[in-house]
N, C-alpha and C positions, 0 to 999 in steps of 0.2 A: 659579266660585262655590265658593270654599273655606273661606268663613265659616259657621261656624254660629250655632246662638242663646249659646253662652255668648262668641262673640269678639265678637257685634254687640253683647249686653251691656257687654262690656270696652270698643269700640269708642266708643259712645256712652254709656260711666258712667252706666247704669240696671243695675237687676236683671234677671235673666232673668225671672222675673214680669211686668214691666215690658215686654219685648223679645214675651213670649206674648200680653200684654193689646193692642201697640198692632196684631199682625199681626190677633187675633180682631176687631179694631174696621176692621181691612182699611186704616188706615191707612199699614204700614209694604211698604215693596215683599218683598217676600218669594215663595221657590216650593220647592215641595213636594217632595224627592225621598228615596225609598225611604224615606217615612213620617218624614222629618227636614226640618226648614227649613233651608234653605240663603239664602244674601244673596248679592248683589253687591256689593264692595264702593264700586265709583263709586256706586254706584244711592245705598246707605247714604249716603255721603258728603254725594253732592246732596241727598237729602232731610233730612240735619240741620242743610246750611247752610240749607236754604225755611225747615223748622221755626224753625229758631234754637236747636236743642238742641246741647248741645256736645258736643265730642269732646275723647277723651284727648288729651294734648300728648305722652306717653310713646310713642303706637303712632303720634304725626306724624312721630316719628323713627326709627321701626323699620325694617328693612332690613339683609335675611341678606347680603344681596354689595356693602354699603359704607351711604357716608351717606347719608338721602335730601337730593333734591334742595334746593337754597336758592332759596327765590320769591326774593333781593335776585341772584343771578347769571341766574336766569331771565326775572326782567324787566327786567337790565340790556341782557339779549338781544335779548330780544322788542321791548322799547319802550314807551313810554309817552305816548299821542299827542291830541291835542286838537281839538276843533270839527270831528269826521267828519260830514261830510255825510251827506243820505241820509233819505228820505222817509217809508221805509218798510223791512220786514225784510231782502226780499232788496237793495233799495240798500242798505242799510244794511251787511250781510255783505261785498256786493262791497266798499264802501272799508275794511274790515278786513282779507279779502283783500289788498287795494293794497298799507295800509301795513305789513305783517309781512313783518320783516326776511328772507325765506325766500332759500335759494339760488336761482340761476339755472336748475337742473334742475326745480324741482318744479313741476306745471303746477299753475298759481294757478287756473283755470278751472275744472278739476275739483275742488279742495280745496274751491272757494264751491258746488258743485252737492253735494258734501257735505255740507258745513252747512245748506245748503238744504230734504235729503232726511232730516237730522234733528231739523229744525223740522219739518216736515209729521208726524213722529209725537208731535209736544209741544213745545211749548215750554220752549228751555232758561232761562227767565228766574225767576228762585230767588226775585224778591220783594225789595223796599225799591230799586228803579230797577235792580238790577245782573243782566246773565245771562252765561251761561258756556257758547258755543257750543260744542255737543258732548261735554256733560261726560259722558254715563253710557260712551258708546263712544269711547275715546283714539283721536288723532289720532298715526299714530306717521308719519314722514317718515326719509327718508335726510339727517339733519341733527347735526349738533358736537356738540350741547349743546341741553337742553330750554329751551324759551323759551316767556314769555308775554307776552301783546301784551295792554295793556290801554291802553281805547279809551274816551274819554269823547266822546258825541256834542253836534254842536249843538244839535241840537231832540230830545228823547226823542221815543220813539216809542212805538208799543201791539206788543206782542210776547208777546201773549198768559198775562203770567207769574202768576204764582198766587195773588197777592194784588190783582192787576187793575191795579194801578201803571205807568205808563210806562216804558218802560227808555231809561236816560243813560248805565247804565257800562256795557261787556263786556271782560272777560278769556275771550281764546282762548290757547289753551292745544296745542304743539302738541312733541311729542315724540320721540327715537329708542328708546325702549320701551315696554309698555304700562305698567312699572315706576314709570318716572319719570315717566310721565301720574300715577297714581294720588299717587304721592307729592307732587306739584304740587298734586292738587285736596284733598289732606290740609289741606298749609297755607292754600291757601284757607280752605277751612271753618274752619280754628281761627281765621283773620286776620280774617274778616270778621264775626265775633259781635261782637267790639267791642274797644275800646281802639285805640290812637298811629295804628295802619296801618287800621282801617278809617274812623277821623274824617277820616284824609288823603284816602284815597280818596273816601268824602261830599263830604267840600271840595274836590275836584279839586284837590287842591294841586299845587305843582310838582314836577315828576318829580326835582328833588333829593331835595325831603324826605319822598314816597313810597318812594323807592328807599332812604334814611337806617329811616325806620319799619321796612320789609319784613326792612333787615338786623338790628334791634332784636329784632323777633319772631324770626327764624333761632335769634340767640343763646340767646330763653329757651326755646326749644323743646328746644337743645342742652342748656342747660343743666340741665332740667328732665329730661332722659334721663338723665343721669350720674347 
């Protein structure tokens, strides 16, 4: 927790007034140390994708030891998969489990009793059908390349998310740092406010022309750094 009030400001383009007003209202996650607010930053993250508040495009591309990650190499990885079965939460986990591309070492069993164990402290479901299993604590695995597996279900389900909506989409999100987690769930939150990659996602488009979008966004992220 190495943010404070004037980076969560920066972070989410309000004023620190703005960053004092929403923790006094106990809306923003926030905690207390040596008489300074300190953030997490996934925690921030998740909660301005629920909100719908944005975030810089300049600190989506920040990163002291190279570039961050690309959501379009991430989910070329990961996959992008259609009419997952699945009744309920934890069915529903397991065939997400199934279909990520993961190595042959990683036990899939245990990864779903993970996501399992952090649904039972809330749910990861952000609002407008989509959740993001796992997002405040990164998923880091002994794997190539960061990858996210987004998962459009057959029947939505109730997953408890915060605006009481059923959830249809999940992007899992699974990592080799906690680094490249966080920079993943960056461009989520910037992709999914609006515009080309989150109408695709809405529409369940075909994973050409999500994966087409996802590279569009990369670019103005880039380009919006220089």
């Amino acid at each position: 927790m190495k943010l404070g009030v004037r980076d969560a400001a920066r972070l989410l383009e309000v004023s620190e007034k703005t960053i004092y007003r929403w923790i006094s209202q106990q809306r923003l996650p926030a905690y207390r140390v040596a008489d300074q607010y300190r953030f997490n930053r996934a925690e921030l993250l998740e909660w301005a994708t629920r909100e719908q508040i944005p975030v810089s495009p300049q600190i989506l591309a920040e990163d002291d030891d190279g570039p961050a990650p690309s959501l379009f190499d991430a989910l070329k990885s990961g996959g992008v998969f259609y009419r997952l079965g699945g009744g309920d939460k934890p069915s529903v986990l397991r065939s997400v489990v199934e279909v990520m591309p993961l190595p042959d070492e990683v036990d899939r069993e245990f990864l779903l009793q993970v996501l399992l164990a952090r649904e039972s402290m809330g749910s990861t479901g952000i609002g407008d059908g989509i959740a993001i299993p796992h997002v405040r604590n990164p998923i880091v695995l002994h794997i190539p390349r960061p990858m996210v597996s987004l998962c459009f279900l057959e029947t939505p389900i109730e997953f408890g998310a915060i605006d009481g909506r059923p959830v249809h989409t999940l992007f899992a999100i699974v990592s080799p740092t906690v680094k490249a987690h966080l920079g993943l769930l960056s461009r989520l939150a910037f992709a999914l406010r609006s515009g080309p990659f989150a109408e695709a996602v809405r529409g369940q488009a075909m994973r050409e022309e999500i994966l087409k979008r996802a590279g569009e966004l990369d670019a103005r992220v880039v380009a919006k750094s220089n």
